[in-house]
C-alpha positions as CSV (number, residue, x, y, z in Angstrom):
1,X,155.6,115.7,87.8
2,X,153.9,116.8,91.3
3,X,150.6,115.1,92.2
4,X,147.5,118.1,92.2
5,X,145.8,117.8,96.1
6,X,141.9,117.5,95.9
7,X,140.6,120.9,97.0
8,X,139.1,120.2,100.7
9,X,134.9,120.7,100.4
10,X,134.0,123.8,102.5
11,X,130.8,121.9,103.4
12,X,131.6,119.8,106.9
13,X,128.1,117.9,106.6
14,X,129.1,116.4,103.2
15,X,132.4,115.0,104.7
16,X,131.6,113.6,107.4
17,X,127.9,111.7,106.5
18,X,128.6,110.6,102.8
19,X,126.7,112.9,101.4
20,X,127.8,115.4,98.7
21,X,126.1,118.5,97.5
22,X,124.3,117.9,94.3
23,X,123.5,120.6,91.2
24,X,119.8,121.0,92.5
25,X,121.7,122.7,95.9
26,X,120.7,119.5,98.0
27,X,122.3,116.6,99.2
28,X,122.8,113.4,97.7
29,X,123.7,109.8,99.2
30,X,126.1,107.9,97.0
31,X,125.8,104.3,96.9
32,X,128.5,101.5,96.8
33,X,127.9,101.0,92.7
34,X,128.6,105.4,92.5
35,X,125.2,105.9,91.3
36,X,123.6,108.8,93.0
37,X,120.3,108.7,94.6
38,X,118.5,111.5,95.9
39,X,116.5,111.0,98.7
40,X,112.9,111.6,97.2
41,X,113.9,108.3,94.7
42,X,115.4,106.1,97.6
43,X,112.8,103.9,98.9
44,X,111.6,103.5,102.7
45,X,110.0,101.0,104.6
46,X,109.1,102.7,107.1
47,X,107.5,105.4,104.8
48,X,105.8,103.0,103.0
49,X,104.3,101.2,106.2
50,X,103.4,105.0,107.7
51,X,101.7,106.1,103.6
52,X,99.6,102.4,104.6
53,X,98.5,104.1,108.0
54,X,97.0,106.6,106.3
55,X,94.2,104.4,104.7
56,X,94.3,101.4,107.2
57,X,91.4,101.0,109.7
58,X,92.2,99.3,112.8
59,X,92.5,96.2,111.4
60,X,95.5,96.9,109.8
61,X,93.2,96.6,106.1
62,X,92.7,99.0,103.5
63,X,88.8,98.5,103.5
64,X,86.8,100.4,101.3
65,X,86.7,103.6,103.0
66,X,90.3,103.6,102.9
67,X,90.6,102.8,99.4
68,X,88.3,105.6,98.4
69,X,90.6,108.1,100.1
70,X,93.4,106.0,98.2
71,X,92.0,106.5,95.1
72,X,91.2,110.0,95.7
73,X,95.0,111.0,97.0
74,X,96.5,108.8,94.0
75,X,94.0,110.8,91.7
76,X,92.2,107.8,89.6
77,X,88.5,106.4,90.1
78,X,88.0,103.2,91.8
79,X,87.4,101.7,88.7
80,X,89.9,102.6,86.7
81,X,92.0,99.7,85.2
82,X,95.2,100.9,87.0
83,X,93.6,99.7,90.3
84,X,93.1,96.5,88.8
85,X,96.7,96.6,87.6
86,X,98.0,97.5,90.8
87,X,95.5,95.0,93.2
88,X,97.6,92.4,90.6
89,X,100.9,93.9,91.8
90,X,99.9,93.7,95.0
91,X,98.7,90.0,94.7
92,X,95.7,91.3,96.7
93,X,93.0,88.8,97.6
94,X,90.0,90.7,98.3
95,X,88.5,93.1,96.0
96,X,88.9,96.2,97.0
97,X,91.1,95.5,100.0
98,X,94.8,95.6,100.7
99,X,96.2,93.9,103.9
100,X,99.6,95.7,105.3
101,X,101.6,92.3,104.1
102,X,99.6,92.9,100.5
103,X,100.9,96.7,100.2
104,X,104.4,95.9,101.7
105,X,105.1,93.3,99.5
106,X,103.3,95.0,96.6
107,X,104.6,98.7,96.8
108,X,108.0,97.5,98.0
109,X,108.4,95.7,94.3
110,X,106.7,98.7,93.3
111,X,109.2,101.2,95.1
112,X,106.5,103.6,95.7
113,X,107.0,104.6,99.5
114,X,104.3,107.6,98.8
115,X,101.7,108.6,96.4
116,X,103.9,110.5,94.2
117,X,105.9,107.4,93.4
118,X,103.4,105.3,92.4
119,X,101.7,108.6,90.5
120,X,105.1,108.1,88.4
121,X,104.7,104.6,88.0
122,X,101.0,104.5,86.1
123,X,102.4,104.6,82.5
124,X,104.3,101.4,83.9
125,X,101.2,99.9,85.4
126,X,99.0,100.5,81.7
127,X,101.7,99.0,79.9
128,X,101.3,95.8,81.4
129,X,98.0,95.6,79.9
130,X,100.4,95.6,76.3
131,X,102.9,92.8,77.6
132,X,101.0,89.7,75.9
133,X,102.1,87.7,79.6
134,X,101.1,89.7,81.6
135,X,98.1,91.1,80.5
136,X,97.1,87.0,80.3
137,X,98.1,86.8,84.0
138,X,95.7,90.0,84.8
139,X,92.9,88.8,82.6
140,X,92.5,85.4,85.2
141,X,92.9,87.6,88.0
142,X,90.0,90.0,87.1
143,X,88.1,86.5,87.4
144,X,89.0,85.7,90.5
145,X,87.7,89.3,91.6
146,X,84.9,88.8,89.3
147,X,84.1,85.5,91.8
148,X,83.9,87.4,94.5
149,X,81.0,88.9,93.0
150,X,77.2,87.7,94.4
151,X,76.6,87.7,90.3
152,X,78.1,84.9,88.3
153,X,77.4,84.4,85.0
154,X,80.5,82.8,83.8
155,X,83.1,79.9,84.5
156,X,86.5,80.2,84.5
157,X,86.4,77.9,80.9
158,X,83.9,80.4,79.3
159,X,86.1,83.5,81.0
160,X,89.5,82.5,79.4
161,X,88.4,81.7,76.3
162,X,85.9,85.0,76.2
163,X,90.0,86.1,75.8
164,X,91.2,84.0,73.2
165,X,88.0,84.7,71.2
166,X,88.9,88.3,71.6
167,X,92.3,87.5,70.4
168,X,91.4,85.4,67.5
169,X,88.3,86.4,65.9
170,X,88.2,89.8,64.2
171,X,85.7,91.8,65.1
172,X,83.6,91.3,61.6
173,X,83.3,87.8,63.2
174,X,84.6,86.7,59.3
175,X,86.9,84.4,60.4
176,X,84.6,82.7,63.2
177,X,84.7,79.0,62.7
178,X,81.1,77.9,63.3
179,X,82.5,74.3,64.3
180,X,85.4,75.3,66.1
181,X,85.3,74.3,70.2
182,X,83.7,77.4,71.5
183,X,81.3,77.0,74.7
184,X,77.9,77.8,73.7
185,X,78.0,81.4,75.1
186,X,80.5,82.2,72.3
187,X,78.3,80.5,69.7
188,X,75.4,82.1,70.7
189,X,77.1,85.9,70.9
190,X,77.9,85.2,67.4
191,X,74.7,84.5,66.2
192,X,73.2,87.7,68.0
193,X,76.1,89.9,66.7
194,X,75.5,88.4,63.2
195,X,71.8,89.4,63.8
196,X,72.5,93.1,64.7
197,X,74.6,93.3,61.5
198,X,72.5,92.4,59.0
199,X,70.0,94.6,60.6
């Protein structure tokens, strides 16, 4: 039986650069593994370093100017919990900064070379808040932004176990163990919630 010969591709670009036309009418780089990747999901350094730019003051930090106009492009408030989400993806150090080596490291894990990518990725971000680990890992690093803070009012004891109270004690306090090991701030919460109740 005769072998059938592949029809030639009229397109001269797709030939000779690896790339093949695609449904959408655009072209399409295929990778080693023959999954197809367009070019708005590929991720770039060099995009990501330039979408940093566009925030950065001249010392190469995302101050808070910057992160305003972040926050405004990405389309969430300053304080909403995804930026707390993502300042923990980023490992950042300061609150409400982002050094170049923060975002690279951070966005690069992230993929997002551009604000529609990590627009994409905020149902991703909230669900760490559900993962049990990781919303443990986010908890302690809300207090070490909280430290930052000229107010203090809690240790890092009485800040983790604020959490494990919230995670152990429902909420009509019924199963509250008056001599358990709670720090005195816990203690006396219950007593003024207890208070307000029977009032």
């Amino acid at each position: 039986m005769p072998v059938k010969k592949k029809r030639k591709s009229s397109g001269a670009v797709a030939e000779d650069t690896g790339l093949k036309k695609c449904k959408l009418g655009s072209y399409c780089r295929s990778q080693a593994s023959g999954k197809v990747i367009s070019g708005e999901e590929h991720f770039s350094s060099k995009k990501c370093l330039a979408w940093f730019y566009e925030y950065a003051g001249p010392d190469e930090v995302v101050g808070p100017e910057g992160m305003e106009k972040f926050c405004e492009d990405i389309g969430v408030e300053p304080e909403n919990i995804i930026m707390l989400v993502l300042a923990w993806k980023l490992e950042a150090e300061s609150m409400g900064f982002f050094t170049k080596e923060e975002w690279l490291k951070g966005m690069t894990s992230l993929q997002c070379d551009c604000t529609e990518k990590l627009q994409s990725k905020f149902d991703f971000l909230r669900s760490q808040l559900n993962d049990i680990s990781s919303f443990k890992n986010i908890y302690r690093y809300a207090f070490d932004f909280a430290r930052q803070s000229k107010y203090r009012v809690m240790n890092k004891d009485q800040w983790y176990n604020v959490l494990e109270f919230s995670r152990t004690v429902h909420a009509d306090l019924s199963n509250y163990d008056e001599d358990g090991a709670w720090p005195v701030l816990l203690d006396e919460f219950v007593e003024w919630q207890k208070v307000r109740q029977a009032s």
